[in-house]
PANU-32132 format. One record per residue (C-alpha): x, y, z. Coordinates in Angstrom, 3 decimals. Layout:
[[X Y Z]]
...
END
This chain:
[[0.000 0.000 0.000]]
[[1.447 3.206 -1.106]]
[[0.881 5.657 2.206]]
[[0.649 9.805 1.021]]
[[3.839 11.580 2.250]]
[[3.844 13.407 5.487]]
[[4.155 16.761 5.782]]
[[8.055 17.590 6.707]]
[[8.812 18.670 10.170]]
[[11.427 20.728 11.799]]
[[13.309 18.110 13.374]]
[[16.562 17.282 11.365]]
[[16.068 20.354 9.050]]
[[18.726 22.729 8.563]]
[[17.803 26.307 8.585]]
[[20.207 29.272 7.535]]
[[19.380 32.510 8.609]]
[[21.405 35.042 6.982]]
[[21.922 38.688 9.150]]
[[24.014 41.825 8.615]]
[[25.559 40.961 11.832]]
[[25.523 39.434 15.351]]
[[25.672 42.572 17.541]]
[[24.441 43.194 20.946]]
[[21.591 44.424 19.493]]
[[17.559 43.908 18.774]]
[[18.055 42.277 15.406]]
[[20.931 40.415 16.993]]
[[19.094 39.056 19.617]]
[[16.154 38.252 17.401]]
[[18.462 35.936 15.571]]
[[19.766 34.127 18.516]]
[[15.999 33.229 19.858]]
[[14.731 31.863 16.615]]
[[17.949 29.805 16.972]]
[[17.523 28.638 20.118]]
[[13.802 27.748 19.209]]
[[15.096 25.874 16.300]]
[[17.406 23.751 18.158]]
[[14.463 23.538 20.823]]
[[12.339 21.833 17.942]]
[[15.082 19.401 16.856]]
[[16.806 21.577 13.824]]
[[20.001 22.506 13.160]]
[[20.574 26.125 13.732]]
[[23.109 27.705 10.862]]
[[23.474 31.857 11.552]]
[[25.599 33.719 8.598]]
[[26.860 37.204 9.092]]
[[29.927 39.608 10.100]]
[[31.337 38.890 13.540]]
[[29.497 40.707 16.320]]
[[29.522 40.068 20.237]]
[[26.384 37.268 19.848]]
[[28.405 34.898 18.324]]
[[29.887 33.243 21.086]]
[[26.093 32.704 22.790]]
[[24.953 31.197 19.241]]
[[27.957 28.475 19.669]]
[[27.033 28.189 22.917]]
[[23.578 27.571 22.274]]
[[24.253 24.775 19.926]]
[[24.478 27.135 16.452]]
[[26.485 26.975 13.846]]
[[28.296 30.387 12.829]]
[[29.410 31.505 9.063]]
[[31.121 34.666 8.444]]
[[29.521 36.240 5.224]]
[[29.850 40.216 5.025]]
[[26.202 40.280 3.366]]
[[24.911 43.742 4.204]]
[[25.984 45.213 1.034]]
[[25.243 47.080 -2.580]]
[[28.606 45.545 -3.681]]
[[27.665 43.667 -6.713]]
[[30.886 41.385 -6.844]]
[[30.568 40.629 -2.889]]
[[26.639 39.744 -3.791]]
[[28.150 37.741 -6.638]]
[[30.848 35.819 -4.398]]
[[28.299 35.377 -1.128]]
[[26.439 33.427 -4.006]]
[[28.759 31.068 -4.907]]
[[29.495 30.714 -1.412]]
[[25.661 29.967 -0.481]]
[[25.417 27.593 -3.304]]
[[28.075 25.677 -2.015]]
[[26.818 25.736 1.194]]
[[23.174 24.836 0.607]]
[[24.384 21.453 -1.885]]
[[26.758 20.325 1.235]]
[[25.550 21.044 4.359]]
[[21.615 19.981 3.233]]
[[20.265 23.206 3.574]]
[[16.659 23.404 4.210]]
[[15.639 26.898 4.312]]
[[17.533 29.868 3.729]]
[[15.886 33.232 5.573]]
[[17.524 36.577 4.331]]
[[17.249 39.390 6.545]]
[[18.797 42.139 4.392]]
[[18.737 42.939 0.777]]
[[21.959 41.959 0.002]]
[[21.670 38.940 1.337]]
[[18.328 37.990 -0.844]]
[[19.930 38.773 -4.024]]
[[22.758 36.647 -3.244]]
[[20.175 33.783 -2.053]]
[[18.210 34.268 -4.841]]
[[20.783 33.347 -7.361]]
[[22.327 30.481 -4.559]]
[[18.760 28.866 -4.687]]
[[17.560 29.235 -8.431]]
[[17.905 25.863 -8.977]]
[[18.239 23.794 -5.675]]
[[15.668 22.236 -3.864]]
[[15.599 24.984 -1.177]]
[[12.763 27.302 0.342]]
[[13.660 31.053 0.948]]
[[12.206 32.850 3.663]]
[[13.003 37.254 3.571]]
[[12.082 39.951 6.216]]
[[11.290 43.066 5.203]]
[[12.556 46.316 7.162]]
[[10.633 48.535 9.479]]
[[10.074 51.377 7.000]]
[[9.411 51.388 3.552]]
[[11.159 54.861 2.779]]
[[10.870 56.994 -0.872]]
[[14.207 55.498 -1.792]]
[[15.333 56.583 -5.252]]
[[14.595 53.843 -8.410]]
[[18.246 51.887 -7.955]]
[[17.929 51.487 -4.426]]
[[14.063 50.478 -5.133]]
[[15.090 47.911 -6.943]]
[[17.623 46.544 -4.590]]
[[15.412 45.960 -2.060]]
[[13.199 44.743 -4.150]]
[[14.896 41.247 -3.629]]
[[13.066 40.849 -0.364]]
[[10.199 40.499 -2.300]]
[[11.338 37.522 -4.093]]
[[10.783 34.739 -1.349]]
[[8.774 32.111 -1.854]]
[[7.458 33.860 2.349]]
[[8.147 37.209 3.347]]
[[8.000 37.983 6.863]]
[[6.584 41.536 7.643]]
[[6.913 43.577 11.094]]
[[3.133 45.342 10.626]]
[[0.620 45.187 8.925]]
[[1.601 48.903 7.354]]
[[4.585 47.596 6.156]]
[[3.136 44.613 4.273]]
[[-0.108 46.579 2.463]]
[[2.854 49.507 1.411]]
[[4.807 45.920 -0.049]]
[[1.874 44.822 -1.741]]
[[1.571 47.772 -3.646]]
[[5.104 48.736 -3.955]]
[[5.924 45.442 -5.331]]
[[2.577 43.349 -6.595]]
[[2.901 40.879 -3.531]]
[[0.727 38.215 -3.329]]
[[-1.467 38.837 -0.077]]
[[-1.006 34.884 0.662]]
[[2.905 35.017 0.968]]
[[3.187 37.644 3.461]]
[[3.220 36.479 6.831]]
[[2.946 39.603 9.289]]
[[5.401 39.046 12.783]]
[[5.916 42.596 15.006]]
[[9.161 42.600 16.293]]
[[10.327 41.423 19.405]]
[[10.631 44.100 22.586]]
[[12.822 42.715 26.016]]
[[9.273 41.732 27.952]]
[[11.522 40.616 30.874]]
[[13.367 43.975 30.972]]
[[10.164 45.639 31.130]]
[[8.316 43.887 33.501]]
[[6.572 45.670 36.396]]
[[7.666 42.956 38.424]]
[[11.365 43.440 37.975]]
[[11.541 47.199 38.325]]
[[11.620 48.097 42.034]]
[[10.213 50.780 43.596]]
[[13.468 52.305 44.615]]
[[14.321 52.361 41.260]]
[[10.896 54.409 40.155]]
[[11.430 56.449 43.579]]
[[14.734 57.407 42.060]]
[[13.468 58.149 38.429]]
[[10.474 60.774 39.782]]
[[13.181 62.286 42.121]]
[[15.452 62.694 39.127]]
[[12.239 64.406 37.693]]
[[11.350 66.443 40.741]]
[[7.991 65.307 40.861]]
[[6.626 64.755 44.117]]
[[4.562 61.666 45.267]]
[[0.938 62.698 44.642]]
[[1.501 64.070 41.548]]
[[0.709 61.980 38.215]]
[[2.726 61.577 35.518]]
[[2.267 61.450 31.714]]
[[5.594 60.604 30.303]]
[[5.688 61.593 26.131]]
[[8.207 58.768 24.817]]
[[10.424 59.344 21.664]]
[[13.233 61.281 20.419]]
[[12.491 64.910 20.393]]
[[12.134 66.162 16.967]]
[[9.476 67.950 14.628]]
[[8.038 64.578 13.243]]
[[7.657 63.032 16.744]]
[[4.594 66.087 17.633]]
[[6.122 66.898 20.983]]
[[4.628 69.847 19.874]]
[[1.332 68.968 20.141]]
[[1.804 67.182 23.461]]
[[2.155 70.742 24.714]]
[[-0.552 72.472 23.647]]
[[-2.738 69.082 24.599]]
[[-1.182 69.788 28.254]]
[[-2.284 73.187 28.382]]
[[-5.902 72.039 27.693]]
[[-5.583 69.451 30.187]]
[[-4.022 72.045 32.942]]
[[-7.093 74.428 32.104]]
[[-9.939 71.843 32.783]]
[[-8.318 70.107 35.685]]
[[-6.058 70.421 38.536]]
[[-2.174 70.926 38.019]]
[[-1.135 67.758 40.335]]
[[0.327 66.778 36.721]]
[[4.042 66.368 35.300]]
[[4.368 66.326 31.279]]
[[7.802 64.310 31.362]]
[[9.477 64.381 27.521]]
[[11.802 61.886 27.424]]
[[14.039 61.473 24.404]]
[[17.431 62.273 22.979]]
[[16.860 66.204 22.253]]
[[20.273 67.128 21.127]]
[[20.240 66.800 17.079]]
[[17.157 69.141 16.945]]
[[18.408 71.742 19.068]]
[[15.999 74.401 18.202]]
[[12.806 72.339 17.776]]
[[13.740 71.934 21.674]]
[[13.980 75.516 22.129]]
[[10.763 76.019 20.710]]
[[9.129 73.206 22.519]]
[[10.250 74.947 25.789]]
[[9.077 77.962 24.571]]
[[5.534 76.973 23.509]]
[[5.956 75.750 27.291]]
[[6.119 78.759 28.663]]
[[3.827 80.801 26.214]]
[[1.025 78.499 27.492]]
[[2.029 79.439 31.392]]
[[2.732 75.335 31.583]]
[[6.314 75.192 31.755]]
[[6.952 74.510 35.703]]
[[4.995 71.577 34.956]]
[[7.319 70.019 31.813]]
[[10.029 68.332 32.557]]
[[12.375 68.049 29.294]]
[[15.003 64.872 30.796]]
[[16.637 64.138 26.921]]
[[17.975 60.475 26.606]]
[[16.772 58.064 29.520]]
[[19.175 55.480 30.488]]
[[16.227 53.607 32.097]]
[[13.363 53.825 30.334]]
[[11.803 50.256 31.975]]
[[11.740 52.482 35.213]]
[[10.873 55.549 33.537]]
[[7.489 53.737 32.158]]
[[6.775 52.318 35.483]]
[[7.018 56.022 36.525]]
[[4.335 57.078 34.417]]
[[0.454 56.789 34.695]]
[[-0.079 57.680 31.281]]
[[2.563 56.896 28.364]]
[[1.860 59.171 25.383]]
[[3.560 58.477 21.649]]
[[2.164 61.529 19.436]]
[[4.085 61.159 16.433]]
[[3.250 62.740 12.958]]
[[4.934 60.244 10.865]]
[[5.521 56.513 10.801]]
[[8.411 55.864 13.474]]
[[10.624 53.481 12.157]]
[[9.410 50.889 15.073]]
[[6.387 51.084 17.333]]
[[8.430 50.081 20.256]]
[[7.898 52.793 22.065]]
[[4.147 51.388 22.348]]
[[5.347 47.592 23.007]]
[[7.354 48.267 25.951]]
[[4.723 50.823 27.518]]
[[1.830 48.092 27.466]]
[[4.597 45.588 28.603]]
[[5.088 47.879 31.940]]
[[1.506 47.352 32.084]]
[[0.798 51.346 31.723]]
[[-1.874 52.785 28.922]]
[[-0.278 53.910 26.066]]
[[-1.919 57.499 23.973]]
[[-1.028 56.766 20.270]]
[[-1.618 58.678 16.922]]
[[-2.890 56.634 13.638]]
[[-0.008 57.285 12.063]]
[[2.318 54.264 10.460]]
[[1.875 50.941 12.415]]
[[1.304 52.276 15.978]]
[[-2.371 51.697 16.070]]
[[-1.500 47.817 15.464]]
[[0.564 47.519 18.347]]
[[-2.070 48.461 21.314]]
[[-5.692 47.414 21.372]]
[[-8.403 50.423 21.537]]
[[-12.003 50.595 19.382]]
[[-12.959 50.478 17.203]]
[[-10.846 47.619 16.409]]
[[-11.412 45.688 19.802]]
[[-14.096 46.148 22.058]]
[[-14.322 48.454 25.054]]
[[-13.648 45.644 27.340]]
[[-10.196 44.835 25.706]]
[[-8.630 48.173 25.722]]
[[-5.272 48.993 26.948]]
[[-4.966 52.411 25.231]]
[[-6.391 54.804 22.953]]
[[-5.887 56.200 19.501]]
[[-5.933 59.453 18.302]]
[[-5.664 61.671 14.982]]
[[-1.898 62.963 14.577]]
[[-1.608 66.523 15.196]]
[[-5.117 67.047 17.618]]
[[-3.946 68.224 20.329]]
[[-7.979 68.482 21.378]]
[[-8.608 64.487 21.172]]
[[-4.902 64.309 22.606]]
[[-6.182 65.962 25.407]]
[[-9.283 64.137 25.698]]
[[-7.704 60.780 25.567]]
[[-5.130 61.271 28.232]]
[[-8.241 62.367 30.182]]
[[-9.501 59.225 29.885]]
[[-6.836 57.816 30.719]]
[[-6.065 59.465 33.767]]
[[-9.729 59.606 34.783]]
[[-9.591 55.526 35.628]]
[[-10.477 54.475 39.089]]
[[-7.751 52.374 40.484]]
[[-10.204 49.101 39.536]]
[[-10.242 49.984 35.873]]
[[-6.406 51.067 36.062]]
[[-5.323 48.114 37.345]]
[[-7.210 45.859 35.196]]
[[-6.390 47.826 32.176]]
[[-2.396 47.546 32.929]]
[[-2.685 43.731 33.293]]
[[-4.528 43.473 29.784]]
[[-1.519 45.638 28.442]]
[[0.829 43.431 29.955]]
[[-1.163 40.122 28.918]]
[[-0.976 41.688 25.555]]
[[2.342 42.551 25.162]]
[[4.010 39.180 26.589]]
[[1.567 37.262 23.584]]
[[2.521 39.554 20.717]]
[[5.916 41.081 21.254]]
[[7.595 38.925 23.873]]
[[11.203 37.567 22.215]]
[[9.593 34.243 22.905]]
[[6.273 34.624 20.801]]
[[8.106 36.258 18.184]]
[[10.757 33.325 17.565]]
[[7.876 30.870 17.880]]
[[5.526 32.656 15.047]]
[[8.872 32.663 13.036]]
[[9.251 28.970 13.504]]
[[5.618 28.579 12.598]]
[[6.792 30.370 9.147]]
[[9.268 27.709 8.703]]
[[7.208 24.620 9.349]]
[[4.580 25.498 6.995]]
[[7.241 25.948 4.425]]
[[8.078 22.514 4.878]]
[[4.945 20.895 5.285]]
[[4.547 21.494 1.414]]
[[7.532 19.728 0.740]]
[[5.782 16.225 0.665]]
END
């Protein structure tokens, strides 16, 4: 009797990923989990990339590392990382080769033309208004047979951009440190310290405005929202900007200013880069990210929900994916709320809301915002929905 295949499985695979590098970093990191899940599952982990500091902890792990300087427009180094991938995939067995940078699809692309081989790409944060050549460089990324997305904004600008089909896009946010930022690791010492820092005192609340400070970030607006707020309520409130605010030296100047035209300004506190922003967020009562245009990431949502604090957001790029708030989940499954970008009115309103919670509705708000963070962003869920990617590759390979 002549059984129907079964669908391939993980164990004994061999899966490539191939990464500019393996530096202490978020996208280093990232690399290192999905090979730790891999090796979890039964597979053999193979990372290729330059040298970085993660290397050692891959070995460690169980990994295999290849040096392969693939981060590059270099059309010979493309050329020769081909070859080299070619060689690679016939005698090591490779099962599935996942290119996380352009120049390391291109050279995958020609490695895998004709080899029995799936390829797996991730596309960047930020589709930006590159000129035509560099539009067409990246356009390799849209060449595997699954690309990996980090929003939902992202893939629908991919699908137009480059005639996608819908069903090979597989959307996976990126991964935020849930342990770092867990309520439950960041003393109170260490958020006594932060509001002293500040100078706020005990009773008063604090709505903490997250990002770099800079035109395109709507600081601005956060201001002019705070004078609303300061005019219909008491002024037991602290408007804490916290963000690197040296590169836009007078958009800073005139944020202070606004500041004091609106008779707020012994209420803002204007802190520049924060070394700890884990404690900084558990600081807060209100976490408030008012941009005007996409941010590259929406991490500065992610790791306010995974302090378990409600996050203010604009509709602007792929932050209004990254918290829950109606209409696109119910009341009952808030944990923040979503605003147009540049209305400093429904700004206001919002962190109203927010701060209007009795301590009931607080608390059960925060815990949603943590629930929801440690399912979607946690480094843990993120490698796992990656290895999901892989399987079903393989499960067509009967």
């Amino acid at each position: 009797m002549n059984w129907p295949p079964q669908p391939r499985s993980l164990a004994g695979a061999t899966i490539l990923q191939i990464v500019p590098a393996l530096r202490d970093d978020a996208a280093g990191h990232a690399a290192i989990d999905i090979a730790v899940t891999l090796l979890k599952s039964g597979a053999r982990a193979v990372i290729a990339g330059d040298d970085g500091p993660l290397v050692g902890e891959l070995r460690a792990a169980g990994g295999e590392f290849l040096h392969m300087v693939n981060d590059t427009i270099d059309p010979l180094r493309i050329r020769k990382n081909a070859r080299l991938l070619a060689s690679l995939i016939a005698g090591q067995r490779i099962d599935i080769v996942h290119a996380q940078s352009a120049g390391a699809a291109w050279s995958a692309l020609q490695a895998t033309r004709r080899q029995p081989v799936f390829l797996v790409t991730s596309f960047p944060d930020r589709l930006t208004a590159d000129n035509l050549p560099r539009r067409m460089y990246r356009a390799s990324l849209a060449r595997g047979g699954r690309v990996i997305a980090p929003s939902s904004y992202v893939a629908v600008a991919m699908i137009e951009r480059y005639k996608i089909a819908p069903q090979r896009i597989t959307v996976i946010p990126r991964a935020v440190d849930t342990a770092a930022f867990n309520p439950a690791a960041i003393t109170s010492d260490r958020i006594a310290a932060m509001r002293r820092v500040w100078g706020v005192l005990p009773h008063v609340r604090v709505v903490l405005v997250s990002g770099r400070v800079a035109p395109w970030n709507g600081q601005m607006g956060m201001v002019d929202a705070a004078r609303l707020l300061v005019a219909e309520s008491d002024r037991n409130i602290a408007f804490v900007f916290a963000g690197e605010d040296r590169s836009n030296l007078r958009y800073a100047h005139a944020l202070r200013r606004r500041a004091e035209v609106h008779g707020i300004d012994t209420l803002c506190r204007f802190i520049g880069h924060c070394a700890d922003m884990p404690a900084a967020l558990a600081a807060a009562d209100v976490v408030v990210v008012p941009a005007l245009q996409p941010p590259l990431t929406g991490r500065a949502v992610s790791e306010a929900q995974a302090v378990g604090r409600p996050v203010v957001s604009t509709a602007i790029g792929m932050l209004p994916e990254n918290l829950l708030a109606p209409p696109r989940m119910r009341e009952a499954l808030r944990t923040g709320w979503v605003v147009r970008p540049g209305n400093a009115g429904e700004l206001a309103r919002a962190v109203r809301a927010a701060l209007a919670l009795d301590t009931t509705a607080y608390e059960a708000l925060g815990a949603r915002a943590r629930q929801f963070a440690e399912f979607m962003f946690s480094p843990q869920s993120v490698a796992d929905a990656i290895r999901g990617v892989y399987t079903s590759v393989l499960a067509r390979d009967a």
